[in-house]
N, C-alpha and C positions, 0 to 999 in steps of 0.2 A: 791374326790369332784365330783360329778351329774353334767354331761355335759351339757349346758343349750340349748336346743331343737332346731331345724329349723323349724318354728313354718309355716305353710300353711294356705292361706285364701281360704277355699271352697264356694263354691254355686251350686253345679249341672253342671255348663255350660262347653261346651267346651275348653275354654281358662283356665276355672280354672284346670279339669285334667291334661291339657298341663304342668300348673302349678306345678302341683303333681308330675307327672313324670322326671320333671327336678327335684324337689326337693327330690324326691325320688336319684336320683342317687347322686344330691350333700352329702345328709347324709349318702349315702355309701363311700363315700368320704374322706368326713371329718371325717366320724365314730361320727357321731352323731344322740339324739332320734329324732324324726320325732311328731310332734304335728300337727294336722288335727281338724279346727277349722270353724265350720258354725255359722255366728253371724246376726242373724236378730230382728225386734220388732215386731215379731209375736203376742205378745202379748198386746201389744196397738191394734192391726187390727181385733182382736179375741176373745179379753176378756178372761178373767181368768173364767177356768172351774168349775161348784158349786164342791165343795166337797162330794164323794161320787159318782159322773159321773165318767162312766168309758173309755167314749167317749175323746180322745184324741184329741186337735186343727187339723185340715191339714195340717197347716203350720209347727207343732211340727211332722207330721209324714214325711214328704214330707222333713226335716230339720233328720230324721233318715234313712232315705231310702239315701239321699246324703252324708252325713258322714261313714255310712256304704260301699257305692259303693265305694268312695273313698277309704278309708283304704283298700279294698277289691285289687281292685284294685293297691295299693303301694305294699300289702304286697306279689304279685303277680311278679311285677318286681325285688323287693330284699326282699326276705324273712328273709335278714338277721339284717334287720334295724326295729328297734322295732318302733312301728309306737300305736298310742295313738289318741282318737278323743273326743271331745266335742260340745256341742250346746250351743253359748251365748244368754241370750236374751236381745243384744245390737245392735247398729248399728254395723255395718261393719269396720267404718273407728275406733270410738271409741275403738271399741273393738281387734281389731291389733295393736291399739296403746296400749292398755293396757296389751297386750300380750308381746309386744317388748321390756316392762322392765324385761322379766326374760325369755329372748331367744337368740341366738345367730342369727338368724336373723330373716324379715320378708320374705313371698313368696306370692306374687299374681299373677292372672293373667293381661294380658295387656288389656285384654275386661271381662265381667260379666254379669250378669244379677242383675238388681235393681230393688228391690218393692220398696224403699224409693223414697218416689217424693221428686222429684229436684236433686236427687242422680243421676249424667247421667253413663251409663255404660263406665268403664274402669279410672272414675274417683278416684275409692278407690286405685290403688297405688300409682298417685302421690300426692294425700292427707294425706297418712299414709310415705308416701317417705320425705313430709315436716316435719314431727313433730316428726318423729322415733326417738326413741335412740339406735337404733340397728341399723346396715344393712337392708336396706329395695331391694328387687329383683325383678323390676316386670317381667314377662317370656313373652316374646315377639320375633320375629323375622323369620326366613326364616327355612326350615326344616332342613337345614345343619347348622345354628347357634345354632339351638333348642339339635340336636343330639352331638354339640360338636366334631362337624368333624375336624374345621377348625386345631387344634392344639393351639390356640393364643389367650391370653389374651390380653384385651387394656385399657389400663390406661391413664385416661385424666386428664395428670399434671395441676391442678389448684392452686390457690396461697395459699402460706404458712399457713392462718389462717382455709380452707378450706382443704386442701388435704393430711395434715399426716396421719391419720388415712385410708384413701382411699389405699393409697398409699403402707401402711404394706396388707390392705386386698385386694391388688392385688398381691403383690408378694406370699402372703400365697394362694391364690385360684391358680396361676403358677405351687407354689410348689405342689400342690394337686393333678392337673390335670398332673405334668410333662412337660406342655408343655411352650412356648416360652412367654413373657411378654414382650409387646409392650409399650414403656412408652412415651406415646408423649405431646408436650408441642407447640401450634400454637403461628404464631405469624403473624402480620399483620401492615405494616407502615400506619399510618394517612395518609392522603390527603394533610393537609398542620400541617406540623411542627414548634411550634415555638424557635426558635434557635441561638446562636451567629453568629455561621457561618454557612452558607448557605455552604448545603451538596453537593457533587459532586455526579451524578448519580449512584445509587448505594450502595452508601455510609448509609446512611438512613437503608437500609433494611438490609446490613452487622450486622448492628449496634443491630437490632433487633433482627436478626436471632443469633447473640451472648449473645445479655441478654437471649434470651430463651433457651438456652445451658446451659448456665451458672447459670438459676434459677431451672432445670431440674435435673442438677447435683447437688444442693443444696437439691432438694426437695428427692432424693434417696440414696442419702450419707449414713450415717449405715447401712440403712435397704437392700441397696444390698449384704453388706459385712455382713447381719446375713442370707442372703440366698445365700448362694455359688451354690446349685446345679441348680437356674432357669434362664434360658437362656433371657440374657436381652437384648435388642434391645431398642435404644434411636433414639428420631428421632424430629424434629422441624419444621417440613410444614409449609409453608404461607397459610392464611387465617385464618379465622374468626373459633374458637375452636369447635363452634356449630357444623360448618359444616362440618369442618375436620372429624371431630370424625364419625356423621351421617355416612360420605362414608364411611369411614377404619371399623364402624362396619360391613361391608357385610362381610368382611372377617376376623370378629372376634368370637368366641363361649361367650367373657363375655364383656362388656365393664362397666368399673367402674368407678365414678366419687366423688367427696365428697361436702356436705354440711355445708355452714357455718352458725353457731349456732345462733338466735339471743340475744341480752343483755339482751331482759326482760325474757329470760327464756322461752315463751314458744312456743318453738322449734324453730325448721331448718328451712335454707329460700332456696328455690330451684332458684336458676339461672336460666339464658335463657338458658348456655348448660344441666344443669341435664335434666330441662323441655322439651325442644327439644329430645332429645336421650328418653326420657322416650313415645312419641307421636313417633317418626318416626326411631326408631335404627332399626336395623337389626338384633340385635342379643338380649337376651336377660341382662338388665341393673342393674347394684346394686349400689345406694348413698347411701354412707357411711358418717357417720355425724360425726365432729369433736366434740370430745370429750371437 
């Protein structure tokens, strides 16, 4: 069976190569094809060429000269990852999403360049992060997050309906990398509880800091015991998940979170933490959407 791709969003910019080069090394990785993908409406800006001109739009050439650099470029740093490119003539977010039914995940950059008005730059991951049916990764963060120095993956335990699926592609992105899987689960006591019995000081935050133990270990139950070799670390901090997560990315290479689906179908609804970590992590983020 054809491995289904790790599919890249190009544009020329800086952030998008960053882009490339993380995902260049992920598909050596995982050992998978590598799809290089520029998707603009040059064509509504431009007009369609008479038949017979030999003259080429700008924006179609300017859309080969970036896809070409690109590839040039991947197949630079691992020549051994067969690496493939196209030109859409879609929008950007449309067209990742339509990419993402037959890919193993998405890859963007965390900033871009937009000719689409109203389109603000660095909007198109967490647009295509909402509505994915793949892994969506936008490549973000610090230059020791970006190179994968830290050793440590970080898994932001969210609730049962939201986070199986996260949850398997963090222990598998552990197993890949070798190194250590942080699996954390926050928790935070209300201000005022309502209650039979009035809690002894203390008492309160026991209480929580044991449901989120105990929902943590619910949430990785088999799937530790079908990865024997990744080095797990479980942990439950007080505060608010957002921002737990935010810190502990500095000192993460992936931080991954999951998406839960909506009823009408169409698509993912991104939370305040995917949404946060996606605007301000440190490293770069993959939501993964529950199937």
């Amino acid at each position: 069976m054809t491995e289904l791709p790790l599919v890249v969003g190009v544009d020329g910019s800086e952030p998008s190569l960053t882009a490339v080069d993380w995902a260049v090394d992920e598909a050596a990785r995982r050992r998978l094809p590598l799809r290089l993908v520029y998707a603009s409406l040059w064509e509504r800006y431009e007009g369609a060429v008479p038949p017979g001109e030999q003259e080429r739009p700008a924006e179609r050439v300017i859309a080969e000269q970036i896809v070409a650099s690109a590839a040039a470029r991947a197949r630079q740093r691992s020549p051994d990852v067969k690496t493939v490119t196209d030109i859409l003539p879609q929008g950007p977010v449309d067209a990742l999403l339509r990419e993402g039914q037959e890919a193993f995940a998405l890859v963007t950059g965390a900033r871009g360049r937009s000719v689409l008005k109203g389109l603000l730059p660095g909007s198109v991951g967490p647009a295509v992060a909402a509505r994915a049916r793949c892994p969506v990764i936008v490549v973000r963060g610090d230059r020791a997050g970006l190179a994968g120095t830290h050793g440590r993956v970080l898994l932001g335990a969210g609730e049962p309906d939201t986070a199986g699926e996260a949850v398997r592609f963090a222990f598998q992105e552990a197993e890949a990398r070798g190194c250590v899987l942080d699996a954390v689960r926050a928790w935070h006591a209300p201000a005022h509880e309502s209650v039979v019995r009035p809690l002894r000081a203390g008492e309160a935050a026991h209480r929580h800091e044991r449901q989120a133990a105990e929902l943590l270990d619910t949430l990785l139950g088999d799937v530790t015991a079908a990865h024997p070799r990744v080095r797990l670390r479980r942990a439950t901090p007080e505060g608010t998940a957002r921002k737990v997560l935010a810190d502990l990315s500095a000192a993460a290479d992936l931080v991954v979170v999951g998406a839960r689906h909506r009823h009408d179908g169409s698509g993912h609804q991104l939370g305040r933490v995917a949404h946060t970590l996606l605007h301000h992590a440190q490293c770069p983020v993959a939501v993964v959407p529950q199937r």
